[in-house]
N, C-alpha and C positions, 0 to 999 in steps of 0.2 A: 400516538398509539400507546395504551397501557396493555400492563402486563394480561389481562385478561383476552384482549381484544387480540394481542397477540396469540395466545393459547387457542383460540378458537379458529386460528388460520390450518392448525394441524392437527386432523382427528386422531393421531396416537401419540399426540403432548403428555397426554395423561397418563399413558400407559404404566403401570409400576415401578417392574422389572425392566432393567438393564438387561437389552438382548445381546446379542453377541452378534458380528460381522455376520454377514449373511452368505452362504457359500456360493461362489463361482462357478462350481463345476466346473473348473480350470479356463473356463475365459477369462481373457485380460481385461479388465477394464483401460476405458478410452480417458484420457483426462482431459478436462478443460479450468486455465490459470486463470483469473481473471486476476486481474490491479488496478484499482484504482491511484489519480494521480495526487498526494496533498488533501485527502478527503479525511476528514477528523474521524474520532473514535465511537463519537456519537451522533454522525451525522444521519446514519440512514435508522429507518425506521425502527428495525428489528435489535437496533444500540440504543435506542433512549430518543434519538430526533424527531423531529418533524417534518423533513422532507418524504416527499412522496417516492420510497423507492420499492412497488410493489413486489417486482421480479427476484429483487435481492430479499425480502422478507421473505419470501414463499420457499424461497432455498433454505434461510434459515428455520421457518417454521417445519420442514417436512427433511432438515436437517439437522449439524449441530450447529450451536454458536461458542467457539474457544474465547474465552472472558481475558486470558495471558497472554495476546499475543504479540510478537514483537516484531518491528525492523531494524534499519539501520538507523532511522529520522534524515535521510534524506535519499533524493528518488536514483543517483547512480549507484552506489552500492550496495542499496535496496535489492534491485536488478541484476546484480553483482551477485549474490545471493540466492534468489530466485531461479538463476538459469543455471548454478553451479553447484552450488551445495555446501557453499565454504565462504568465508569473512570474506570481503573484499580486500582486506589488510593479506588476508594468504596467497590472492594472485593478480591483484591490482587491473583486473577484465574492465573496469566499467572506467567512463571518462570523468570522471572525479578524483579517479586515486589514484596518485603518481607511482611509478614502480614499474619494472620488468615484469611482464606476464610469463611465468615457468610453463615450459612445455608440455607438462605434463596438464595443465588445465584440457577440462571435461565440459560442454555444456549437457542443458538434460536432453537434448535431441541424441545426443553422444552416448548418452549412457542408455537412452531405450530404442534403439533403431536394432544395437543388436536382438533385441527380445519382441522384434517383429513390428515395430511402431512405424507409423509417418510422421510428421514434424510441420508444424503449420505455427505463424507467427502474424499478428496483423496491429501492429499502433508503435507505442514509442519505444525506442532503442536505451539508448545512452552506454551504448556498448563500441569498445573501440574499431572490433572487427565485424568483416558484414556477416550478416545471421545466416549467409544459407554458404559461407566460404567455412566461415568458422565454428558456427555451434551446429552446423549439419540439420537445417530445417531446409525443408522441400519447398514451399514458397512462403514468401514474407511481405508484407506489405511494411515499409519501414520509414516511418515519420520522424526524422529528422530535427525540425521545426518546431519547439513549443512554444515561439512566441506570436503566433496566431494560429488561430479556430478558422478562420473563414479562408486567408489564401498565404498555407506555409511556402515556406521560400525553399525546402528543402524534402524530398519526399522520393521515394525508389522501390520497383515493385520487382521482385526478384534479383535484387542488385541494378535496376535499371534506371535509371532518375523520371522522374516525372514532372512534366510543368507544372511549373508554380500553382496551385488554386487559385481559383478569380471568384469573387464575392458574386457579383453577376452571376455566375455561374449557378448559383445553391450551393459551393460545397460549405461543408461543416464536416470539422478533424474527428467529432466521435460521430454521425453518422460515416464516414468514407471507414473508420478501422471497426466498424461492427460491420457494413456493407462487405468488407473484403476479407472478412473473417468468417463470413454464411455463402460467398462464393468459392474461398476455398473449401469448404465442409460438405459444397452440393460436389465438388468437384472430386473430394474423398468416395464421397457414396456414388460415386459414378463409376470411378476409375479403380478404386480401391475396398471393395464393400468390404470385405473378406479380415483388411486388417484393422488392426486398433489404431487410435489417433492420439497427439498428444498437440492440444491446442495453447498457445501463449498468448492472453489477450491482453496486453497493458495499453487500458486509456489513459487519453492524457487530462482529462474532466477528475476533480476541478482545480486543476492547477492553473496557476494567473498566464495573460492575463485574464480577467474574468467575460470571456466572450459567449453571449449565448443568444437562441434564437427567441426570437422575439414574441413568441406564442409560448412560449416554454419559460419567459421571465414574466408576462401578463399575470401569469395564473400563479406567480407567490407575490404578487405588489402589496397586498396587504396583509399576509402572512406573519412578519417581523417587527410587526409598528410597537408589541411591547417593548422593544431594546432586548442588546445583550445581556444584560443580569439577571430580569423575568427568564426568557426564556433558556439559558444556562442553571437556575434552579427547577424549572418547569425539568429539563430532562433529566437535570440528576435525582428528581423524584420518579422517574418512571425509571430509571436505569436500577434503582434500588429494589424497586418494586420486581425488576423482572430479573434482578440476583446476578445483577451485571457486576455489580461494583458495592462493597461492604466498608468504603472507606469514609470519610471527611470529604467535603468540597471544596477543593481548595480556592485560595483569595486571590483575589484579582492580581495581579504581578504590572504595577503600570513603568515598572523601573528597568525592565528589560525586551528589549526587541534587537532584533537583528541590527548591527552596527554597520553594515554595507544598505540599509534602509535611504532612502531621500529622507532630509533633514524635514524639520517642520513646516518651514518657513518656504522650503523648496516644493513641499507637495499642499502648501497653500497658491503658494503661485503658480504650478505647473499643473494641477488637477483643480483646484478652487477649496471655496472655504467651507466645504462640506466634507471634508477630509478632515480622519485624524488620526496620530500618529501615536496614541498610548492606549495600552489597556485600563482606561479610566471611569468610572462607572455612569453610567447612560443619562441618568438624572444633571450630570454636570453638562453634557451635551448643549449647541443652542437646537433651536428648532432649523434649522437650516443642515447642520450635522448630523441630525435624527434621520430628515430625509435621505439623506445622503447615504447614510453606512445603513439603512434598513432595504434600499435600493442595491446596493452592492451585496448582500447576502442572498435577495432576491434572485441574484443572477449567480450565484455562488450555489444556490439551491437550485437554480434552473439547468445547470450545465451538470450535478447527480443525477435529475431528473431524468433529461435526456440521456444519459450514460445510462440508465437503470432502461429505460426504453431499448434499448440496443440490445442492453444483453436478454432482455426478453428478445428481441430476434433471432440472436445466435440460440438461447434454449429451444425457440421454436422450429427453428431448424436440424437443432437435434430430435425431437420428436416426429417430424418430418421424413428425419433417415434410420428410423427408429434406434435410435442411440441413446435416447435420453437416459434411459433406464439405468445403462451400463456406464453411461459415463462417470468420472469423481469430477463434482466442480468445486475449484479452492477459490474463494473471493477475500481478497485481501486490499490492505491500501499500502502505499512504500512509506509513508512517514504521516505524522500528526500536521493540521489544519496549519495554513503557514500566515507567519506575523508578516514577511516581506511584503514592503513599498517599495515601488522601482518602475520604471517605464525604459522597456528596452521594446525589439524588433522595428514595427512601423513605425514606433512611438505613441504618445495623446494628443488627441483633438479635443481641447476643452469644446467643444461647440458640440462633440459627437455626442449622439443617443448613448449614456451607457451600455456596456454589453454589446453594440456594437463594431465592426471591423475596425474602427479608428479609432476605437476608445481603449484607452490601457490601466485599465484600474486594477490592484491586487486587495484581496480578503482582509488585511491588517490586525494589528496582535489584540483587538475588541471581540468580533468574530470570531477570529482564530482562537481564545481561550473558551469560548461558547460551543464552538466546532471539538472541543478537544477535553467537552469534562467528561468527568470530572479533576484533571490531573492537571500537572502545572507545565508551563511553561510549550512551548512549540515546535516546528519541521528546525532542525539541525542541532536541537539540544536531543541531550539524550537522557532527562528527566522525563517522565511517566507522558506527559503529556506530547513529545516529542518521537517517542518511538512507538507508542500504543498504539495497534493496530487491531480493526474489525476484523475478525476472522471467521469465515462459515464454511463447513465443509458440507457436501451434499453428494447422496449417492443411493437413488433407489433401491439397488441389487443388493447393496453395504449395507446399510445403515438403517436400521431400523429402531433405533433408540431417538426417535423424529420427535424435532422441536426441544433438545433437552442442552444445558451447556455442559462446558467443558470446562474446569478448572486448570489443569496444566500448564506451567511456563510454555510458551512454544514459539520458536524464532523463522524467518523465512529462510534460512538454512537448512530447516527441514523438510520443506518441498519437495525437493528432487529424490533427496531418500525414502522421503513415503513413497514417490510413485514409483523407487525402483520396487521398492518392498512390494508394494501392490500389484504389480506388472511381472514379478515372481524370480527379480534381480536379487543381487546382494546391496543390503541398504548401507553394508560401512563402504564399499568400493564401488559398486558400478563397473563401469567399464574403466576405471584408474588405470594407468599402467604401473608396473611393480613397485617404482621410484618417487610415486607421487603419495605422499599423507591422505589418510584416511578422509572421506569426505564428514564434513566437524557436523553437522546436522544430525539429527534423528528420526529416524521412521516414526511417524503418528501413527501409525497401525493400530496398536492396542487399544489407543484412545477413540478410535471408530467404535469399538466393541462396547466399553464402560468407562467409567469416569475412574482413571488411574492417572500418577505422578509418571511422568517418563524421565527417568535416570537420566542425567546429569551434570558435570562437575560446575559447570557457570553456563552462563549468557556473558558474551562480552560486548560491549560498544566502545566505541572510538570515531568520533565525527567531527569536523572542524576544531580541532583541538578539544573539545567534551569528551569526558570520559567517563566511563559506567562498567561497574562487574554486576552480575546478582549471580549470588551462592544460595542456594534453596529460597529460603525467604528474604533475606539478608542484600539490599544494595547497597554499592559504593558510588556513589555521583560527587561528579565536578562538572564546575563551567570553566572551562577553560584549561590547559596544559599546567598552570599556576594559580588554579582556584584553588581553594580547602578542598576538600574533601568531607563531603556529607551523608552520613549512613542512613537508612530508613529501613524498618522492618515491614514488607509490601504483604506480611498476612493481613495486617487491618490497616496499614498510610499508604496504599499507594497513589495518595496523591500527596504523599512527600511531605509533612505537615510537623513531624516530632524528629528534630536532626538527633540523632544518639549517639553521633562522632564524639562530642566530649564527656560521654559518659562510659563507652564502648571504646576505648584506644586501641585496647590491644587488638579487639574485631576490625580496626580501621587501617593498622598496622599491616595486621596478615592480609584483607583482602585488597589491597594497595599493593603489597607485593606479588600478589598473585596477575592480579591485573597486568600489572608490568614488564611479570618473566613472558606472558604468555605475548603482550603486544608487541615485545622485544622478539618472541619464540617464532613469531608469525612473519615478521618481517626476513630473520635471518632463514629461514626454511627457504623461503620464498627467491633472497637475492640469491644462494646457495644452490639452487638451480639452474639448467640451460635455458635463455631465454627461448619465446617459440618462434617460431618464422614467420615473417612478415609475411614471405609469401603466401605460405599455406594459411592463416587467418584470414589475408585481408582486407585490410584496412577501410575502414569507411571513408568515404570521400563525395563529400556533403556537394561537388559540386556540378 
């Protein structure tokens, strides 16, 4: 899709003037989260891609699209984020980050239930306690399970487990949490017409392995046959075009992939010799490896497809209970397009159809730099291309500045604050209790209305030992707890291209220590508090 064909999805793209939030008349607006699982920066249409993701363009075209937006670069503390409003380093909620959870932790059901909300949650967790003990949601469909699509080994519907999925069956993990996400929503409008909603949808499409149905992988077979380099510069010419990204493209990285990866030599013999394990350019490929990784994006693009199908169900069924209008929908993704090779759950059947139950194939760091331009590197770094997240907000009643983007840094910490803001909460607290720090997020409110900077002292990351600050324009990145330290200025590189650490010390100096009081700052607050009680969370219990 070019920037044109885009603009013509929303008759008031054009419009001049910058309106202003549209008034409420003191209704609350209803919200709906959506997350994508591992879905790169440019994968769906309305970013520069080629995948067919009509539902999520039409939001964006008759919404905004935020060009800055960030996560964690990986999908627990993503979610960690998402439901709280604060670093995962500040209360350690999500099953990635080791650490006492303080008592005083908030989910956002917690913080909008007083201001009259329901609480609905339907796909993946990766949170340590159950969602309807601990973050106070009314019911939850909770997916357990992401190492298959057709029949997870682990899955609970109000806290209650559920038989395993049977292939036989027809299920499919993003049809059952859009199915059980448009059942709770009839069941809102049934039971509840009167109050506002606040829906949490996190798919787990398209995260490995790459499992998809087979009418929905048909129809990209020959979508990808130029290779990744064609089609990686094909987007970053549309992405340009449509004033997505004012950077450089960055070059290919065949030096670095995830070190917990299967060796070479292991995903020739355990997948076959249509696998490969470098970000290497397409041309060196043989024709046997061609088919191969142009096949595995097929179903990499079939498993958005279908996720993009769903969430048109859920929208449909908000228009259904005449909700649409009023709700705010945020579609966001937890981390950049991921390089992992691995066969874990059922394991691989070399013999299996890809994309199929038995087959365990992952995206790989080819795709995944393709999925992720224009920026470098991938899911668990916290370089550009690792934590770059699609963001679109959407809001009939709001937003009337339709189809225009958003320049702003904006992190998934800010979620919960916008929607207390909007729901007519306080955005630094919430429902906090006196003892707990301010929730570190910011209300995007203003940013609905005009394209404004929202105040901020940084952005932090911290992920697998990777570490990252950004101070206005200004980032500090490393790979690693004992990497260098590499600055870039993200008004014109943010694909990381001109390092200015040894030209910049003293800027490498200060924002290195800043990093550091605060990663240090975050922890001691955190252990410095009561832990909270098992009991009253929770605890998941997968079995």
């Amino acid at each position: 899709m070019d920037r044109r064909q885009f603009l013509a999805m929303s008759p008031g793209a054009m419009a001049a003037p910058a309106a202003a939030v549209a008034a409420q008349s003191g209704k609350q607006p209803n919200f709906l989260v959506i997350l994508a699982d591992d879905m790169g920066y440019s994968d769906a249409g309305c970013y520069g891609g080629n995948i067919d993701t009509p539902n999520i363009d039409r939001l964006a075209a008759n919404g905004l699209r935020f060009t800055q937006g960030y996560s964690t670069a990986r999908c627990g503390p993503s979610r960690n984020c998402i439901l709280t409003g604060q670093y995962a380093q500040q209360n350690a909620c999500d099953v990635m980050t080791p650490g006492v959870v303080p008592d005083w932790t908030r989910f956002a059901p917690q913080h909008l239930k007083p201001l009259g909300y329901r609480a609905y949650h339907s796909g993946k967790w990766h949170i340590k306690f159950q969602p309807l003990a601990a973050a106070g949601f009314d019911h939850s469909y909770t997916l357990l399970d992401q190492d298959s699509f057709f029949a997870p080994r682990a899955s609970q519907l109000d806290g209650k487990p559920l038989p395993r999925g049977q292939v036989r069956d027809g299920f499919y993990a993003t049809k059952a949490i859009g199915q059980h996400a448009v059942e709770f929503l009839q069941g809102h409008a049934k039971e509840h017409p009167n109050d506002p909603f606040y829906m949490y949808l996190p798919f787990t499409a398209p995260h490995f392995p790459l499992h998809a149905l087979q009418e929905d992988i048909d129809k990209y077979k020959d979508r990808f046959s130029e290779g990744w380099d064609e089609a990686r510069t094909k987007r970053y010419v549309r992405m340009k075009q449509m004033g997505l990204v004012n950077c450089p493209l960055a070059k290919f990285d065949a030096g670095t992939w995830p070190d917990w990866n299967l060796k070479t030599e292991e995903l020739a013999s355990r997948i076959g010799a249509g696998e490969v394990s470098r970000a290497v350019p397409w041309g060196t490929l043989t024709k046997e490896q061609k088919s191969f990784q142009r096949t595995k994006m097929a179903i990499h693009a079939a498993m958005i497809d279908r996720m993009d199908q769903e969430i048109g169900r859920v929208l449909a069924q908000l228009k259904a209970m005449n909700a649409y209008d009023d709700t705010v929908v945020v579609f966001v993704s937890d981390n950049g397009a991921s390089a992992e090779q691995m066969i874990r759950g059922d394991g691989h059947d070399p013999a299996a159809a890809p994309g199929s139950a038995m087959s365990h194939l992952c995206l790989g760091p080819g795709w995944s730099t393709a999925s992720n331009t224009p920026f470098r590197l991938h899911k668990s770094w916290v370089h550009e291309g690792g934590i770059s997240s699609p963001w679109i907000m959407h809001w009939p009643k709001g937003i009337t500045d339709k189809g225009k983007l958003r320049h702003t840094p904006c992190h998934l910490v800010d979620i919960v604050p916008t929607m207390i803001d909007l729901a007519g909460g306080d955005p630094l607290r919430g429902s906090l209790p006196k003892d707990a720090p301010p929730l570190t997020g910011r209300s995007l409110k203003p940013a609905l209305a005009k394209e404004t900077r929202i105040e901020r002292e940084y952005l932090y990351f911290h992920h697998n030992k990777n570490r990252a600050i950004r101070m206005g324009d200004m980032k500090l990145v490393s790979i690693g707890e004992n990497g260098p330290w590499e600055l870039y200025d993200l008004a014109t590189d943010r694909s990381e291209q001109v390092n200015l650490a040894a030209k910049q010390p003293a800027k490498v100096t200060q924002m290195a220590a800043r990093w550091k009081q605060v990663d240090e700052g975050f922890v001691t607050t955190r252990e410095a508090a009561s832990p909270t009680s098992m009991a009253r969370m929770g605890p998941i219990n997968k079995k």
